[in-house]
C-alpha positions, 0 to 999 in steps of 0.5 A: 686292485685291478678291475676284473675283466668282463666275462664277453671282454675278448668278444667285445674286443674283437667286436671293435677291431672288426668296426674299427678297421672297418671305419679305417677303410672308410674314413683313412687312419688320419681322419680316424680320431678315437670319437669318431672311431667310437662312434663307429664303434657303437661305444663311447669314448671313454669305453674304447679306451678301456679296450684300447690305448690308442687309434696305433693300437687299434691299427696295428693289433688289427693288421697283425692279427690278419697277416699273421692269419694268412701265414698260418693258411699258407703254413697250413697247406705247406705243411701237408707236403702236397706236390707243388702244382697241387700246393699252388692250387691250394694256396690260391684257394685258401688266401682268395678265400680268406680275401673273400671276406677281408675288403676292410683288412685289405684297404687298411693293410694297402694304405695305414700300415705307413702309419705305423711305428718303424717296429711295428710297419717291421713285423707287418711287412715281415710276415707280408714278406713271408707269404710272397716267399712261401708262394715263390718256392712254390712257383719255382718247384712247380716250374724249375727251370722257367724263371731266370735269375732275379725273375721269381719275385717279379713272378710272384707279385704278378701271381698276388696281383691277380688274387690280392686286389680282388675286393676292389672288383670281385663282389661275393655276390657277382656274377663269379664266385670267389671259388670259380675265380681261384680255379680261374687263377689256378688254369691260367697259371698252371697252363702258362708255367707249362708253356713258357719259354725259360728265359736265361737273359732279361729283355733288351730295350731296343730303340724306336 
């Protein structure tokens, strides 16, 4: 017969993605075997595993369930049919929100998904892809015409480079908030798109 699960199983489950991703962010996914991980953990070895077969599983159920959380925020606003300067200014809102939060999701996701299984590293990176998508439809509809053949994603990377290394150099407890850095965000895109030249032909090098 199966072992029954414990009734607080999914909260002690839970309890362990966080320290565990947490340890990963600390320590890198190479160095983080399961007894160190345990130990971060505040269990034993022998519990861990009864959580979790292994340091992969640990890894990826953890930046699938983040990923596929930003998603949702991002479907979330799209879904409201806001016109797209407002739908940009929330996306901006909702994600840097979520990063407010997220320092040790964001680490593992910047450095261990290499660490995963082909399958696995797949649907991280697919649903990561469907966010940059969703923020370049927005980019292109709040801004038609600006954005010359093969310029929207470079736009967009530039769009998640202001708002998805943040842990790196924005403290919640700074002197910014991560809500007047979005608004921050929100101006100088909204005023930039405005006044930007459309560009039908890509800069020419010249020599020196």
């Amino acid at each position: 017969m199966a072992r029954p699960k414990a009734v607080d199983y999914d909260a002690q489950r839970d309890r362990i993605l966080a320290l565990a991703t947490a340890a990963f962010a600390e320590i890198g996914y190479p160095s983080a075997s399961m007894a160190p991980l345990a130990q971060a953990c505040g269990t034993s070895k022998a519990r861990l595993y009864h959580y979790f077969p292994s340091k992969e599983s640990l890894l990826f159920e953890s930046l699938d369930r983040y990923v596929r959380r930003l998603v949702a925020l991002v479907d979330s606003v799209k879904a409201r049919g806001l016109a797209p300067r407002e739908e940009l200014a929330e996306l901006v809102r909702a994600l840097l929100l979520e990063y407010r939060d997220s320092r040790e999701r964001h680490v593992a996701l910047l450095n261990d998904v290499k660490f995963l299984a082909d399958a696995q590293r797949e649907r991280i990176e697919s649903q990561q892809r469907a966010v940059v998508d969703a923020l370049a439809d927005t980019l292109q509809r709040m801004a038609p015409g600006r954005f010359a053949p093969g310029e929207r994603k470079p736009a967009t990377m530039a769009l998640l480079g202001m708002i998805n290394f943040t842990f790196a150099w924005l403290r919640p407890d700074g002197p910014m908030s991560y809500e007047r850095y979005a608004e921050l965000v929100i101006e100088l895109w909204e005023r930039g798109l405005q006044t930007a030249t459309p560009r039908a032909e890509p800069l020419q090098r010249t020599g020196t």
